[in-house]
PDB file with one MODEL, atoms N, CA, C and O in Angstrom:
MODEL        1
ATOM      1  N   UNK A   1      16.039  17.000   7.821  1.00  0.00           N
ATOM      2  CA  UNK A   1      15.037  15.969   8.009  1.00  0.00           C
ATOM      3  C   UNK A   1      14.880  15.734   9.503  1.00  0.00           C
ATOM      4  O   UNK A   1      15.796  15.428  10.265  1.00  0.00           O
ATOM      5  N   UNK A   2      13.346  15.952   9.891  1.00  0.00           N
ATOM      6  CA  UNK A   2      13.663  15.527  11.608  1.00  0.00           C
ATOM      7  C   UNK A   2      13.499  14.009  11.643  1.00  0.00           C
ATOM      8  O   UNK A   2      13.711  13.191  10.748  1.00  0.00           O
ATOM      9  N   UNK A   3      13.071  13.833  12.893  1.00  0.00           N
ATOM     10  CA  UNK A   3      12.203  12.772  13.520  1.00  0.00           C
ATOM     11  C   UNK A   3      10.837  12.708  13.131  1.00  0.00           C
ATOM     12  O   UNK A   3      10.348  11.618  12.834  1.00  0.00           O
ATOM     13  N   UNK A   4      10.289  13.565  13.106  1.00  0.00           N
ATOM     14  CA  UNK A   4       9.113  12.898  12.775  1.00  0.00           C
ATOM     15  C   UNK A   4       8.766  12.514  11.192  1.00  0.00           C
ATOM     16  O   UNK A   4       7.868  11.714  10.928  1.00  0.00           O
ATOM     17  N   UNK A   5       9.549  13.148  10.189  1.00  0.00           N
ATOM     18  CA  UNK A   5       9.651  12.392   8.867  1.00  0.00           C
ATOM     19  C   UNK A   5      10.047  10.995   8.501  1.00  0.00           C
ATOM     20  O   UNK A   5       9.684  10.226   7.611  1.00  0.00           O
ATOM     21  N   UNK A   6      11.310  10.885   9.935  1.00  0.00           N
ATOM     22  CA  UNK A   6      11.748   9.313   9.809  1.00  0.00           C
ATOM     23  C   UNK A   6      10.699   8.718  10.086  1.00  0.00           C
ATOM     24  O   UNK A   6      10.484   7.980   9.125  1.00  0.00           O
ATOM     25  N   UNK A   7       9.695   8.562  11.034  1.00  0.00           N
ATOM     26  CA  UNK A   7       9.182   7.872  11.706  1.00  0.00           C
ATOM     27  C   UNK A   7       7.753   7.450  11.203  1.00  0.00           C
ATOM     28  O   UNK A   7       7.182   6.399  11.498  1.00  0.00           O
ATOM     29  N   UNK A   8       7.133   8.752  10.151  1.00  0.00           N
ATOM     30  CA  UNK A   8       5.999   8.260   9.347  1.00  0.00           C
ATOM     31  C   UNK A   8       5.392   6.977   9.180  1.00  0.00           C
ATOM     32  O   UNK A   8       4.247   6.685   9.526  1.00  0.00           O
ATOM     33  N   UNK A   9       6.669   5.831   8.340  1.00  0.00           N
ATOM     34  CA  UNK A   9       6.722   5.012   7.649  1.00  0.00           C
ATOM     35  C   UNK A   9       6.485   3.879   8.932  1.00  0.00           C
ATOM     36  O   UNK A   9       6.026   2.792   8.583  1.00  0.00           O
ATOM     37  N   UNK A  10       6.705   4.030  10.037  1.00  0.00           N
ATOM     38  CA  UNK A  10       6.558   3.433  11.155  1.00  0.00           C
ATOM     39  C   UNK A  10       5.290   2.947  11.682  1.00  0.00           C
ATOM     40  O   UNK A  10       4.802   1.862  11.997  1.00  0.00           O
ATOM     41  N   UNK A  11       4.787   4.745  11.643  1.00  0.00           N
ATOM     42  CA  UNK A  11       3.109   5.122  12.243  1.00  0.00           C
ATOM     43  C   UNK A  11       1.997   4.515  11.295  1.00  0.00           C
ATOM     44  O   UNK A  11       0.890   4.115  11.656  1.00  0.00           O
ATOM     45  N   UNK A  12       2.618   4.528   9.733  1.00  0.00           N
ATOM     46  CA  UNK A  12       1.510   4.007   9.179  1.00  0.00           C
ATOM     47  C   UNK A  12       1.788   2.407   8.940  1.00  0.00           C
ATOM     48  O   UNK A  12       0.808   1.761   8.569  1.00  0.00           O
ATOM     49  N   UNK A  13       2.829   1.815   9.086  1.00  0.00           N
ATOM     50  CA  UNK A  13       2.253   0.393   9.380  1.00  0.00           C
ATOM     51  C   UNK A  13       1.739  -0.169  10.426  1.00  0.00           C
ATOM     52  O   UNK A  13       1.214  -1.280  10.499  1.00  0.00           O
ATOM     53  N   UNK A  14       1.918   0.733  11.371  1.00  0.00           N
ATOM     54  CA  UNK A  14       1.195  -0.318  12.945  1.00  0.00           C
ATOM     55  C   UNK A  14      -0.357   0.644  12.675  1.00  0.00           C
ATOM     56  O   UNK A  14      -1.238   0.266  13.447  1.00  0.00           O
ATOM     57  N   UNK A  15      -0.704   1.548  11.925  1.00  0.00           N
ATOM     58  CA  UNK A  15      -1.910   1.908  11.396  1.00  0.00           C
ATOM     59  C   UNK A  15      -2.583   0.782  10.705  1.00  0.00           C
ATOM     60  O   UNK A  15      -3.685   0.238  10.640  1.00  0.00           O
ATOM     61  N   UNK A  16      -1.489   0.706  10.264  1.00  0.00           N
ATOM     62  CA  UNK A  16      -2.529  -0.304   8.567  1.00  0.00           C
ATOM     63  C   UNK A  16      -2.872  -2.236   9.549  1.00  0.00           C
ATOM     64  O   UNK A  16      -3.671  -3.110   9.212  1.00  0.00           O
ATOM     65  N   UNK A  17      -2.099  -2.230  10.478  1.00  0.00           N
ATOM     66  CA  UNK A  17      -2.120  -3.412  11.162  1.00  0.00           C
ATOM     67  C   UNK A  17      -3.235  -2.696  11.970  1.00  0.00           C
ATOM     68  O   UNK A  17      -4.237  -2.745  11.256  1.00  0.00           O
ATOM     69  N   UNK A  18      -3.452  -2.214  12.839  1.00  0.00           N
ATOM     70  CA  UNK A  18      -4.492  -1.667  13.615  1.00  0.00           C
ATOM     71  C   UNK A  18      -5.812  -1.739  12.531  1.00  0.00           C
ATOM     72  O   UNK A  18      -6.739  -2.506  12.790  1.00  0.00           O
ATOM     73  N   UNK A  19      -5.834  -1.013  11.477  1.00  0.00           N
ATOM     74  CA  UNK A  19      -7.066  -1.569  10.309  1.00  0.00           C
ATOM     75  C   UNK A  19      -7.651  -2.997   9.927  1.00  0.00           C
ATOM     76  O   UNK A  19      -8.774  -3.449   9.702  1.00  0.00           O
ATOM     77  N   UNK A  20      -6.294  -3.511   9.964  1.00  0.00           N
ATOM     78  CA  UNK A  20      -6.639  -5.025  10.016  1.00  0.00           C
ATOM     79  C   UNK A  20      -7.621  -5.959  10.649  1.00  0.00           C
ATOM     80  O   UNK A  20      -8.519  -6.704  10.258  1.00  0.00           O
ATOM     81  N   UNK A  21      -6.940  -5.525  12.085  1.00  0.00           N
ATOM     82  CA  UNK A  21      -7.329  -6.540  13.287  1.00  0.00           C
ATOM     83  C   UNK A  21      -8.843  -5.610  13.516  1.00  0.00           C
ATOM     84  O   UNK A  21      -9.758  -6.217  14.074  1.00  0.00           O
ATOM     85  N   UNK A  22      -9.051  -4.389  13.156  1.00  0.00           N
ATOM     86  CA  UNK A  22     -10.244  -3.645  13.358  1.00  0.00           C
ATOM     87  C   UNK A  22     -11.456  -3.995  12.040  1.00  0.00           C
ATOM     88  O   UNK A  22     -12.681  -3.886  12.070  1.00  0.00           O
ATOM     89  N   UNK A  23     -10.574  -4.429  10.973  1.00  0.00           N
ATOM     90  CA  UNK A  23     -11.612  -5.535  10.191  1.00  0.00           C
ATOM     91  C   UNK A  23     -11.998  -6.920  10.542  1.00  0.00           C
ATOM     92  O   UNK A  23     -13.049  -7.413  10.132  1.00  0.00           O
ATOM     93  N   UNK A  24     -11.372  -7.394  11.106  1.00  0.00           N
ATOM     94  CA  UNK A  24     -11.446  -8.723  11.356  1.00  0.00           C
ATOM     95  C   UNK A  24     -12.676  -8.968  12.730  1.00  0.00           C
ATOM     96  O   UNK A  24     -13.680  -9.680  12.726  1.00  0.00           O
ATOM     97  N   UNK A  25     -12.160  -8.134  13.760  1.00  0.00           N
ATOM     98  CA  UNK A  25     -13.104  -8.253  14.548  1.00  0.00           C
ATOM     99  C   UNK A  25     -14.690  -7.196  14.273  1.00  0.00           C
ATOM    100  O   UNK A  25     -15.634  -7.097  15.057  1.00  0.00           O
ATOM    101  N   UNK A  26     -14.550  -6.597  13.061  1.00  0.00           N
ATOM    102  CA  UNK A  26     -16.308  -5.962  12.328  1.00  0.00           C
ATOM    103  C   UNK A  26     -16.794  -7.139  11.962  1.00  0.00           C
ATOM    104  O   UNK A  26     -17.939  -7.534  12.183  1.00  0.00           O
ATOM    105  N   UNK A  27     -15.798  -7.811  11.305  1.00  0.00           N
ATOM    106  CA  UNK A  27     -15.822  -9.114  10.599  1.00  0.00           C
ATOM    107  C   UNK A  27     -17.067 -10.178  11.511  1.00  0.00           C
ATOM    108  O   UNK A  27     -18.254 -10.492  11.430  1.00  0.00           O
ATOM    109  N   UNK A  28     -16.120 -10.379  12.188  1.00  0.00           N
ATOM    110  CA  UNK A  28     -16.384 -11.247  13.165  1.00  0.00           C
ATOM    111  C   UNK A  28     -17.570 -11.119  14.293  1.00  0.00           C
ATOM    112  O   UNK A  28     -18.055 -12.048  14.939  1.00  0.00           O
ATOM    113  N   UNK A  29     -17.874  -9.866  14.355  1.00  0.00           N
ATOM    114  CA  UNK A  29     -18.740  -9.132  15.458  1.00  0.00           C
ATOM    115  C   UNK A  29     -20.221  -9.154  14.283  1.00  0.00           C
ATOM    116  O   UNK A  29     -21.159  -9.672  14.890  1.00  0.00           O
ATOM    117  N   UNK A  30     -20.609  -8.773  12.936  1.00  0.00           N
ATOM    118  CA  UNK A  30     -21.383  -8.968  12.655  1.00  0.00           C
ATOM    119  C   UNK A  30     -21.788 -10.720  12.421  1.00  0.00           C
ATOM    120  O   UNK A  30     -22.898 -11.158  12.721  1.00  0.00           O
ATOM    121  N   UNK A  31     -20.497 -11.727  11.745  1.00  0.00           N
ATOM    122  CA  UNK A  31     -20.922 -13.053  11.957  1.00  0.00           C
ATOM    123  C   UNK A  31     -21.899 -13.456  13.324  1.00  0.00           C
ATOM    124  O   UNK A  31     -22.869 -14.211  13.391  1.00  0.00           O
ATOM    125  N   UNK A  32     -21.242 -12.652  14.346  1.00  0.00           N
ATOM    126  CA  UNK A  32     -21.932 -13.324  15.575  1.00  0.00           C
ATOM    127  C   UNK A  32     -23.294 -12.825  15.406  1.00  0.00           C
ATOM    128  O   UNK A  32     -24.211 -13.643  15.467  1.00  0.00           O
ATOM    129  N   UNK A  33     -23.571 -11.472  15.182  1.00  0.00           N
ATOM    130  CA  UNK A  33     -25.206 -10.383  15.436  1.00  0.00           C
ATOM    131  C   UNK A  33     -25.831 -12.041  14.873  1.00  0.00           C
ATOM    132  O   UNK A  33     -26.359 -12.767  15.716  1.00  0.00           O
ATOM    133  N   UNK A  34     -25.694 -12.570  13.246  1.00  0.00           N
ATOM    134  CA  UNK A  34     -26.041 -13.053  12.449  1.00  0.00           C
ATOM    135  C   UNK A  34     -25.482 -13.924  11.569  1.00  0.00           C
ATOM    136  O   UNK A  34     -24.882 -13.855  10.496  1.00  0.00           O
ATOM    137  N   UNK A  35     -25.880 -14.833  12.389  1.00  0.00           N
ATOM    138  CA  UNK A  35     -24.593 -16.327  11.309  1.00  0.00           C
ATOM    139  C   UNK A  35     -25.026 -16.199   9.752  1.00  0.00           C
ATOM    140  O   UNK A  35     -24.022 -16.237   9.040  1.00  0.00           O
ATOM    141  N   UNK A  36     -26.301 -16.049   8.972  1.00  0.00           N
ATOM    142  CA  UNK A  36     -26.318 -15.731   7.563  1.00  0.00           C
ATOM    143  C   UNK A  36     -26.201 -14.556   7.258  1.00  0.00           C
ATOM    144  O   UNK A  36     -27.244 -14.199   6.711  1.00  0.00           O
ATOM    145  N   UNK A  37     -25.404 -13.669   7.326  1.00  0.00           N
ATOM    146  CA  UNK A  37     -24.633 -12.483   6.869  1.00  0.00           C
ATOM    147  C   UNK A  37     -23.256 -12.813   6.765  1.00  0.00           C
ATOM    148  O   UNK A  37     -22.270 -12.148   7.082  1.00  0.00           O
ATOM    149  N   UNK A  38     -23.326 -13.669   6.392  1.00  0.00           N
ATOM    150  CA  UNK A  38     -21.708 -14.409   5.912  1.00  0.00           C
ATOM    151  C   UNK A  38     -21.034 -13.622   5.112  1.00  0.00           C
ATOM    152  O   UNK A  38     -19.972 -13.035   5.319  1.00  0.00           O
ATOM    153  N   UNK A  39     -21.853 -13.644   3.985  1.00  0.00           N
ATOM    154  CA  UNK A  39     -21.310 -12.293   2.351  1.00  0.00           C
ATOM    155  C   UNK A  39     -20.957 -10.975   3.075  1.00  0.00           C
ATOM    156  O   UNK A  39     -19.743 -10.789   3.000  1.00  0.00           O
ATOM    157  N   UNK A  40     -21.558 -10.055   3.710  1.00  0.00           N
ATOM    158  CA  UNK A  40     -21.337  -9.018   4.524  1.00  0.00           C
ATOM    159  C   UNK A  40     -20.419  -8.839   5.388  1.00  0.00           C
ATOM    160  O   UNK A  40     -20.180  -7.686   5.747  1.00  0.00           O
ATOM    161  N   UNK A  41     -19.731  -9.864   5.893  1.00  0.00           N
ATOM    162  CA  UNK A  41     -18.730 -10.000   6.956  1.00  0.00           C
ATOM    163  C   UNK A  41     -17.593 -10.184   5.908  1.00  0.00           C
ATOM    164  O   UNK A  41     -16.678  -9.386   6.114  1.00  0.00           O
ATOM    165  N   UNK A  42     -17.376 -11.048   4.789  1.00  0.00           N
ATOM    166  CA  UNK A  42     -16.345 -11.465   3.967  1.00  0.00           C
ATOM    167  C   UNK A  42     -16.430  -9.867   3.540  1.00  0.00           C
ATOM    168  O   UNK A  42     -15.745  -9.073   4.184  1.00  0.00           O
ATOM    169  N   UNK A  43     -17.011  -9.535   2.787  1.00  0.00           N
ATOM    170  CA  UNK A  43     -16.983  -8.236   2.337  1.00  0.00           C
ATOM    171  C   UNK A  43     -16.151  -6.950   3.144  1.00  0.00           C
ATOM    172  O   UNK A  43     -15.595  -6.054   2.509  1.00  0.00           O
ATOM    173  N   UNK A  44     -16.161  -6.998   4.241  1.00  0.00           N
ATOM    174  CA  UNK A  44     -15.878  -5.949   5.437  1.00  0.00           C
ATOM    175  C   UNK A  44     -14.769  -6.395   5.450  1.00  0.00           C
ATOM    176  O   UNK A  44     -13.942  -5.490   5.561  1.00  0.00           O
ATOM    177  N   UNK A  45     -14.273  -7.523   5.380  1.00  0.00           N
ATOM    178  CA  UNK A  45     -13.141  -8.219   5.828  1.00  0.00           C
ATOM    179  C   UNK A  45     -12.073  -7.520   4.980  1.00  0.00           C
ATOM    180  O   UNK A  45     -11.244  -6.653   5.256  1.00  0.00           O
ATOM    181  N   UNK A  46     -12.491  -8.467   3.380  1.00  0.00           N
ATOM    182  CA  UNK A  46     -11.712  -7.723   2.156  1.00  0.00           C
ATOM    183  C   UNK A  46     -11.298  -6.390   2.091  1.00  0.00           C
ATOM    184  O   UNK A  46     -10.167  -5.962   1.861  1.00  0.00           O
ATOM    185  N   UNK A  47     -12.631  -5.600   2.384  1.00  0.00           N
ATOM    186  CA  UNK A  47     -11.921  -4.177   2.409  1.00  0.00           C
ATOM    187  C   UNK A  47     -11.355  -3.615   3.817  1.00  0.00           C
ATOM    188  O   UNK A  47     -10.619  -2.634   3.708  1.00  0.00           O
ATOM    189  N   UNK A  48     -11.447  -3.801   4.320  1.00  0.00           N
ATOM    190  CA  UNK A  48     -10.456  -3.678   5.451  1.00  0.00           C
ATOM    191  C   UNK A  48      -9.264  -4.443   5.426  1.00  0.00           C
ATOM    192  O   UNK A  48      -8.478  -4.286   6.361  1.00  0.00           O
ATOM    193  N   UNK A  49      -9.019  -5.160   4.614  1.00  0.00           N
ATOM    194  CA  UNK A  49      -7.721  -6.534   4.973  1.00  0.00           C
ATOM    195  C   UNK A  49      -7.023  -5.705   3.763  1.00  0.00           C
ATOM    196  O   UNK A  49      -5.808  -5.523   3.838  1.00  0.00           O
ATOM    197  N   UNK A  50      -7.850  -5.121   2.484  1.00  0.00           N
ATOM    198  CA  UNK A  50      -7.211  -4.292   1.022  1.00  0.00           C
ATOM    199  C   UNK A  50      -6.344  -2.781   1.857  1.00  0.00           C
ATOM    200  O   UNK A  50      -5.312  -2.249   1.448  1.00  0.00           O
ATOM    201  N   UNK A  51      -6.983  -2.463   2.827  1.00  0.00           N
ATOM    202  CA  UNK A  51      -7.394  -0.436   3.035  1.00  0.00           C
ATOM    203  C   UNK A  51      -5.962  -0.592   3.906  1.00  0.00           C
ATOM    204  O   UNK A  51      -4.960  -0.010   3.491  1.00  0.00           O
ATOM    205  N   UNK A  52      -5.896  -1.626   5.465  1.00  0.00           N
ATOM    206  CA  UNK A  52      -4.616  -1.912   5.565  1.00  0.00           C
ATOM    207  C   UNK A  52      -3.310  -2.474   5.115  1.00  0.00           C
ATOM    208  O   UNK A  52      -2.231  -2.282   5.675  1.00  0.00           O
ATOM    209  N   UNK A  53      -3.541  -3.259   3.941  1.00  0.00           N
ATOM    210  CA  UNK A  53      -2.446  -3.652   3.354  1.00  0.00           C
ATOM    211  C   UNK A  53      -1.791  -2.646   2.411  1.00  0.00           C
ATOM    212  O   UNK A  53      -0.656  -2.714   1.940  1.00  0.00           O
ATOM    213  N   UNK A  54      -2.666  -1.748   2.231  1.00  0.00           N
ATOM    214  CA  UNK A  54      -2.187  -0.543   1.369  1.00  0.00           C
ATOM    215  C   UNK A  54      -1.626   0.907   2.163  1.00  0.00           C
ATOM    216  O   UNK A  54      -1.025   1.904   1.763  1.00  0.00           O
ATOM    217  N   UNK A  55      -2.157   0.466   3.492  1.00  0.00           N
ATOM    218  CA  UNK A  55      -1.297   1.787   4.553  1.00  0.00           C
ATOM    219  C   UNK A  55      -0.040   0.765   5.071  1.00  0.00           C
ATOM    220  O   UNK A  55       0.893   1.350   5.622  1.00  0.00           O
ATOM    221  N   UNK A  56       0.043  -0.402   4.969  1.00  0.00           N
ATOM    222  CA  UNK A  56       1.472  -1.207   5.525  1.00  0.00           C
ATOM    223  C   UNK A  56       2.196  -0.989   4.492  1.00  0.00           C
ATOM    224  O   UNK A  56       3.228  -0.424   4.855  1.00  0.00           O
ATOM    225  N   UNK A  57       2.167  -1.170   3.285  1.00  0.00           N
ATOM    226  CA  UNK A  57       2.782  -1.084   1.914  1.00  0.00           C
ATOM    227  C   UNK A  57       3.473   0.320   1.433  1.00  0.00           C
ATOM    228  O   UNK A  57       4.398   0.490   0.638  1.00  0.00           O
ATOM    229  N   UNK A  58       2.547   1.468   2.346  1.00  0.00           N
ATOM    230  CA  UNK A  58       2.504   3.016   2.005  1.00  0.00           C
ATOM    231  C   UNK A  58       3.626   3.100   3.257  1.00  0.00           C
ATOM    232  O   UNK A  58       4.617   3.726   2.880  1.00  0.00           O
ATOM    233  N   UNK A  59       3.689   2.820   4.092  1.00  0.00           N
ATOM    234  CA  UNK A  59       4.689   2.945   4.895  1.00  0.00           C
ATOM    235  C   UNK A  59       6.219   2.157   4.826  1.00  0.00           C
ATOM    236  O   UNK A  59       7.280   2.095   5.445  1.00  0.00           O
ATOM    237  N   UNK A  60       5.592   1.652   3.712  1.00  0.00           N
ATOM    238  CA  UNK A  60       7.404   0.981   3.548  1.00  0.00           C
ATOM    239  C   UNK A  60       8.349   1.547   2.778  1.00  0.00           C
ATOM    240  O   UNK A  60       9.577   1.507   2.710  1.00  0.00           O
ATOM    241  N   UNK A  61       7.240   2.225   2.070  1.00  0.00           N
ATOM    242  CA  UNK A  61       7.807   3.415   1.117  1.00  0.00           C
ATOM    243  C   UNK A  61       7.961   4.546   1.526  1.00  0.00           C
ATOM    244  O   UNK A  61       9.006   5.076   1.149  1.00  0.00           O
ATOM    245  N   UNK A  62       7.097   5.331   2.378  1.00  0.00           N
ATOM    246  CA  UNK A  62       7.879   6.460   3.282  1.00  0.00           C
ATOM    247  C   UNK A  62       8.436   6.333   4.231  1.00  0.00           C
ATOM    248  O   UNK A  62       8.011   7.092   5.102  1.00  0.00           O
ATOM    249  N   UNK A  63       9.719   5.340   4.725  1.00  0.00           N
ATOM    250  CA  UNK A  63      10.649   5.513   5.557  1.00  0.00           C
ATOM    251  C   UNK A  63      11.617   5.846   4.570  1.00  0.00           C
ATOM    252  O   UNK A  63      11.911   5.239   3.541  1.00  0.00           O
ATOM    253  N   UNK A  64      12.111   7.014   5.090  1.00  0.00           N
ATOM    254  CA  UNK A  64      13.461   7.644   4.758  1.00  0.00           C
ATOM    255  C   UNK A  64      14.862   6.740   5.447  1.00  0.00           C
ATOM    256  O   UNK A  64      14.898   6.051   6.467  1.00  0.00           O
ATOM    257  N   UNK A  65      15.824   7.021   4.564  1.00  0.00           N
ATOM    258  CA  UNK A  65      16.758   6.926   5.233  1.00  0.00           C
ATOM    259  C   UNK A  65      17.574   7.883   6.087  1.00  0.00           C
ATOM    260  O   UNK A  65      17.790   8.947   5.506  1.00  0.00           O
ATOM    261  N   UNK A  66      18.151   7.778   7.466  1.00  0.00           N
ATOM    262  CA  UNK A  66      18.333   8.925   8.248  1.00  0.00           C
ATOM    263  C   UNK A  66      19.815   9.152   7.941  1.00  0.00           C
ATOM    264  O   UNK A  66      20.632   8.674   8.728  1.00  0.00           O
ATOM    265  N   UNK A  67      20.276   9.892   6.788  1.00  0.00           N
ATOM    266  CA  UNK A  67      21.502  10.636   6.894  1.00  0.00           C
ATOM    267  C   UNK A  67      21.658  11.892   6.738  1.00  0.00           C
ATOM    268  O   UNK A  67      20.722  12.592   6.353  1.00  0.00           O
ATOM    269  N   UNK A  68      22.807  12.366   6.997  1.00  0.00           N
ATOM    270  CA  UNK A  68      23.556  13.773   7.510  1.00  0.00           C
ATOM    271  C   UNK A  68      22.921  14.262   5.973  1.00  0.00           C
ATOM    272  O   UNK A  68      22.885  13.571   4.954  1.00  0.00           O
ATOM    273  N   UNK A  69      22.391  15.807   6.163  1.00  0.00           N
ATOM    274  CA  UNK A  69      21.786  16.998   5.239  1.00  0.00           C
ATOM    275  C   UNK A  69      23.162  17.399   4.637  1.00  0.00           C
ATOM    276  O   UNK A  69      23.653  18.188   5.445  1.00  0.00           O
ATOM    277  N   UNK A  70      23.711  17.283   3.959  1.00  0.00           N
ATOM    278  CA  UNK A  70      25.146  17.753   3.006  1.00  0.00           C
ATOM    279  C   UNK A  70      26.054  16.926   2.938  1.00  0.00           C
ATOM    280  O   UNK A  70      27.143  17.247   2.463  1.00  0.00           O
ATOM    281  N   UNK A  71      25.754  15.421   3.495  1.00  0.00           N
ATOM    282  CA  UNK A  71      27.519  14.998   3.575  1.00  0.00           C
ATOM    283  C   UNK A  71      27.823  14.415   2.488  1.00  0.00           C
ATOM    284  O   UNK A  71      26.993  13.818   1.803  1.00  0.00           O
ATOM    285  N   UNK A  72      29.355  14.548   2.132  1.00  0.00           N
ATOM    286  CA  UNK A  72      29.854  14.439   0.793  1.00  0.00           C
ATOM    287  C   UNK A  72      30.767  13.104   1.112  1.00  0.00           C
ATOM    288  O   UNK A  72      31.690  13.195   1.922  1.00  0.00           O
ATOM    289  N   UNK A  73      30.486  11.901   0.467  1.00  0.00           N
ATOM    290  CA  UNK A  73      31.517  10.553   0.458  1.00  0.00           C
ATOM    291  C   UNK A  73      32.241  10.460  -0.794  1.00  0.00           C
ATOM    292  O   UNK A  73      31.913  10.825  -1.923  1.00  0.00           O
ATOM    293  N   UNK A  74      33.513   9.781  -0.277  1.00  0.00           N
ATOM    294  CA  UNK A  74      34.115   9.540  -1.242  1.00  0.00           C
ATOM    295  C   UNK A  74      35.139  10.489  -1.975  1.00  0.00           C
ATOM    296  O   UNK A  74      35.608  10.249  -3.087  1.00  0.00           O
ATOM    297  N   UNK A  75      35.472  11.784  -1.079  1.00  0.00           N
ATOM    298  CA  UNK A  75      35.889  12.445  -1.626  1.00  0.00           C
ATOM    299  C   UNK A  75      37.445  12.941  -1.179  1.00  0.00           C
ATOM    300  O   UNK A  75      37.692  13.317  -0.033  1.00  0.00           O
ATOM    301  N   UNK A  76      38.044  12.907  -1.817  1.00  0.00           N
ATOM    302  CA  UNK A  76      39.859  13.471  -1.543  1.00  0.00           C
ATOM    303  C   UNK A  76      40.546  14.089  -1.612  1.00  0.00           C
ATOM    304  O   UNK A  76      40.678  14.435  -2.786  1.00  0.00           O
ATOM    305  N   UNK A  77      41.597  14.813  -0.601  1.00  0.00           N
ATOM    306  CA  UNK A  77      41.800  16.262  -1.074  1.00  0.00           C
ATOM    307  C   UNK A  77      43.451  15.672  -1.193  1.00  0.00           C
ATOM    308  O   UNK A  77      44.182  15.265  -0.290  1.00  0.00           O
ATOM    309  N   UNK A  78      43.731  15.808  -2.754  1.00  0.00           N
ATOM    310  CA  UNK A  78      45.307  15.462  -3.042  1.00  0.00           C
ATOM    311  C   UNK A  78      45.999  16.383  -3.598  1.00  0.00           C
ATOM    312  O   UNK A  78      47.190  16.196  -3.845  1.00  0.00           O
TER     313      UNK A  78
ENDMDL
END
């Protein structure tokens, strides 16, 4: 297992946070074009606030744990 398998689980939550804050301010950037495009901005929001919470979530699940490729615990030679 290298480094960069550990580290996946890393890349895609500061991804899925980067999605976030990149919805929020679409969000926010069309409110301004147009204060009644309210529905359209909530909308952008949701799916962007859904698309990153599901790459933060996806990355919590692919961090590996980093141990030794063969090692045997627990074991005694009597």
């Amino acid at each position: 297992m290298g480094y960069g398998e550990y580290e996946w689980g890393g890349l895609m939550k500061v991804l899925g946070g980067f999605v976030i804050l990149v919805g929020i301010g679409l969000a926010g950037y069309v409110l301004y074009l147009n204060r009644n495009s309210w529905l359209i901005a909530l909308v952008l929001f949701v799916v962007f606030l859904i698309l990153g919470a599901m790459l933060v979530s996806k990355g919590s699940y692919t961090r590996k744990q980093n141990t030794p490729v063969g090692r045997v615990e627990g074991t005694t030679d009597k």
